[in-house]
C-alpha positions in Angstrom: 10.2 -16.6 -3.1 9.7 -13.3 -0.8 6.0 -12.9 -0.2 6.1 -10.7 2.6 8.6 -8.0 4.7 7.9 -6.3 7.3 10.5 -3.7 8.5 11.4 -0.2 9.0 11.4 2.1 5.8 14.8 3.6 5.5 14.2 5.7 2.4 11.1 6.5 -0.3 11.4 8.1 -4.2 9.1 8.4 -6.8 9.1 4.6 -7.6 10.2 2.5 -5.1 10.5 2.4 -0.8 13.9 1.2 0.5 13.1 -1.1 3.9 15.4 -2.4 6.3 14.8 -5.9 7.4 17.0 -6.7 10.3 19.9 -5.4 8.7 19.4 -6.2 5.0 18.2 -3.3 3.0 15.2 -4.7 0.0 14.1 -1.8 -2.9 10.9 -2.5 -3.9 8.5 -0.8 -6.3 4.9 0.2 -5.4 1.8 1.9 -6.4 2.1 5.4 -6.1 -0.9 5.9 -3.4 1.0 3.1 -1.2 4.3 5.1 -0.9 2.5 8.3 -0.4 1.0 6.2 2.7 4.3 5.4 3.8 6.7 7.4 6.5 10.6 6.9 6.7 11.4 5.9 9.6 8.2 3.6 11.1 7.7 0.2 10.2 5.5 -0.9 7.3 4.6 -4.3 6.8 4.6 -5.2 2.4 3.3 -8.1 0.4 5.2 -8.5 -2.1 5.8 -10.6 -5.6 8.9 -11.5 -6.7 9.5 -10.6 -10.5 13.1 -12.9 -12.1 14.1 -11.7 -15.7 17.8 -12.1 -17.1 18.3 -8.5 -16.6 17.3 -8.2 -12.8 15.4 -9.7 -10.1 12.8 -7.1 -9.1 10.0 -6.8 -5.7 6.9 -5.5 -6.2 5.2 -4.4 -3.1 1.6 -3.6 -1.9 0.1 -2.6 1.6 -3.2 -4.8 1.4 -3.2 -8.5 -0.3 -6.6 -7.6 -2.9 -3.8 -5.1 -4.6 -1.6 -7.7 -5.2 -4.2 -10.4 -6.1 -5.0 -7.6 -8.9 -1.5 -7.0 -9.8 -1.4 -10.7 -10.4 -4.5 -11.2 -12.4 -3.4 -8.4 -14.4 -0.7 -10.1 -15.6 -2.7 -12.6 -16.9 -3.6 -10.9 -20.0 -0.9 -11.8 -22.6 1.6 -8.6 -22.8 0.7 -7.0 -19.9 4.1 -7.5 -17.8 4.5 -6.3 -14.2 6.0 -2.6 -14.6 2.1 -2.1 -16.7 0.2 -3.8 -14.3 1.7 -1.6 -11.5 1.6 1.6 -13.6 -2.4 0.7 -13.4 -2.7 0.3 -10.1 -0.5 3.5 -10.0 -2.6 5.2 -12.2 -6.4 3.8 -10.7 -7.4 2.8 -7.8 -8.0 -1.6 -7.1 -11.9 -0.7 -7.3 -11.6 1.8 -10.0 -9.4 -0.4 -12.2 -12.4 -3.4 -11.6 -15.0 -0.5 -12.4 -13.2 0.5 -15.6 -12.6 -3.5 -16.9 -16.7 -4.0 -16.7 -17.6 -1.1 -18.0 -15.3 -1.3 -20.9 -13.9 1.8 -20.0 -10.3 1.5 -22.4 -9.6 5.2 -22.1 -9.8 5.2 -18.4 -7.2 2.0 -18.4 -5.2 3.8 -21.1 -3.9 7.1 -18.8 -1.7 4.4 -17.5 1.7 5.3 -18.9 3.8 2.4 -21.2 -0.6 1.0 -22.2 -2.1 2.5 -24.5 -5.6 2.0 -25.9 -5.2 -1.3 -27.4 -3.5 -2.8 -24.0 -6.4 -1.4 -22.4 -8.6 -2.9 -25.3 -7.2 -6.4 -24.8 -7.0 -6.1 -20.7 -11.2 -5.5 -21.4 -11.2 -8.5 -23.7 -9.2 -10.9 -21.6 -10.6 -9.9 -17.9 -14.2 -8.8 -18.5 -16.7 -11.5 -17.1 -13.5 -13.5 -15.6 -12.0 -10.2 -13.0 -12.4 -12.0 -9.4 -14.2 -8.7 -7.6 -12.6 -9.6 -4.5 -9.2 -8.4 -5.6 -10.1 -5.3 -5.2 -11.6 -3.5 -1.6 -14.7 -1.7 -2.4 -14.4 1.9 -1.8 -13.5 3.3 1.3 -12.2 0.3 2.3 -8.4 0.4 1.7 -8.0 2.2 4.9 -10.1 0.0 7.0 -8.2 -3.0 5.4 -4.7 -1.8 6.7 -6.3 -0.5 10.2 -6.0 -2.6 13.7 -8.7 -2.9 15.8 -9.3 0.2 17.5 -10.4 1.2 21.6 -11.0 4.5 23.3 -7.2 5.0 23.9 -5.7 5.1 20.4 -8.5 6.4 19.0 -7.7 9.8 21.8 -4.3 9.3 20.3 -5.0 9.6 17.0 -7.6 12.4 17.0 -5.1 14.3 19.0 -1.8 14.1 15.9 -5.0 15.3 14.3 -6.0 18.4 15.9 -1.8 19.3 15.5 -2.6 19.3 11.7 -1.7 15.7 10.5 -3.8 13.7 7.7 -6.1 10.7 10.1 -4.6 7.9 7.7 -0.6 9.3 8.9 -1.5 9.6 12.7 -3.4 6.2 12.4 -0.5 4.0 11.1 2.1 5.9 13.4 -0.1 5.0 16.3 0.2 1.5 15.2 3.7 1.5 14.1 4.4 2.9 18.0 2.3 0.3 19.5 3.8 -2.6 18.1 7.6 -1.7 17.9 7.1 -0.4 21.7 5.0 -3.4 22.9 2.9 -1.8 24.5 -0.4 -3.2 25.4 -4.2 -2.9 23.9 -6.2 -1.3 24.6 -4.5 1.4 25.9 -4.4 2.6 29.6 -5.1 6.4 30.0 -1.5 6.3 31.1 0.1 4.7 28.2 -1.9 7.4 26.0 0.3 10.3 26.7 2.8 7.7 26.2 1.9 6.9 22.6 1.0 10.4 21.3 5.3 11.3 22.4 6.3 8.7 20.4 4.2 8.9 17.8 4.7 12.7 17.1 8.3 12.2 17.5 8.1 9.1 14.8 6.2 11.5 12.3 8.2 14.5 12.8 11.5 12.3 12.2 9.6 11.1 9.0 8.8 14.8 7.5 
């Protein structure tokens, strides 16, 4: 079972991200908002659950573990396979989806596409009372789940890929991405900052 890779992203489509693990290429699918946060090129670091039919052996991927915990529980409602419950969590948002499930919400869960209303009926039926709440971050808080702890240097680093136009999420995880595959040390020294905004704006614009 492959619960976890962590490796640089070689290629991303509508669907799926292509990483490279040490030489062995894995194509896995993911929620939409989770390959939008991705960047080919810098290392991403994927939970994953391992889906075996007769037809194919298939990875699903997620960039914080309450996704996946939901993906799972999901699941758990009979006819609800994994391609649905990833078109959910495609579709809404971890706290969103929760939201929807307690209040009942089936035409919220039905924009899903390959649902409908009576999948999103019985998803209501089967989960309501019984959805563990701690699948799912509470707003806001996807970010802060995926983010390292932060000091004065990285922080100059990444408000500075930010005042040359990139989003704070993309200059955060290419500061982190730098960091680790460079080794360098935390927190940063005013001379390793100049070092880390280089290699971090020449990460991102390799990624564009």
């Amino acid at each position: 079972m492959i619960g976890m890779l962590n490796g640089v992203v070689v290629q991303i489509d509508a669907a799926t991200a292509l990483i490279d693990v040490h030489g062995m290429g894995f194509e896995v699918r993911m929620p939409s908002a989770d390959l939008a946060s991705l960047h080919v090129g810098s290392t991403a670091n994927v939970l994953t659950s391992m889906s075996v039919t007769q037809d194919a052996i298939t990875l699903f991927g997620f960039l914080t573990d309450g996704e996946r915990r939901m993906f799972l529980q999901l699941q758990k409602v009979s006819g609800i396979g994994p391609k649905v419950a990833l078109s959910l969590l495609s579709t809404l948002p971890s706290d969103q989806l929760v939201q929807a499930i307690r209040d009942e919400d089936a035409g919220a869960l039905a924009k899903a596409p390959g649902l409908g209303k009576k999948g999103a009926q019985k998803i209501i039926l089967e989960l309501k009372g019984s959805i563990d709440l701690s699948a799912a971050p509470a707003q806001g808080e996807r970010g802060a789940e995926r983010r390292m702890p932060q000091d004065a240097g990285t922080d100059r680093v990444v408000e500075g890929l930010m005042s040359l136009g990139w989003k704070q999420q993309e200059a955060q995880q290419a500061v982190e991405a730098v960091i680790e595959d460079s080794g360098i040390a935390t927190p940063l020294s005013d001379d390793a900052v100049a070092d880390v905004l280089r290699l971090a704006l020449a990460s991102m614009d390799r990624g564009r």
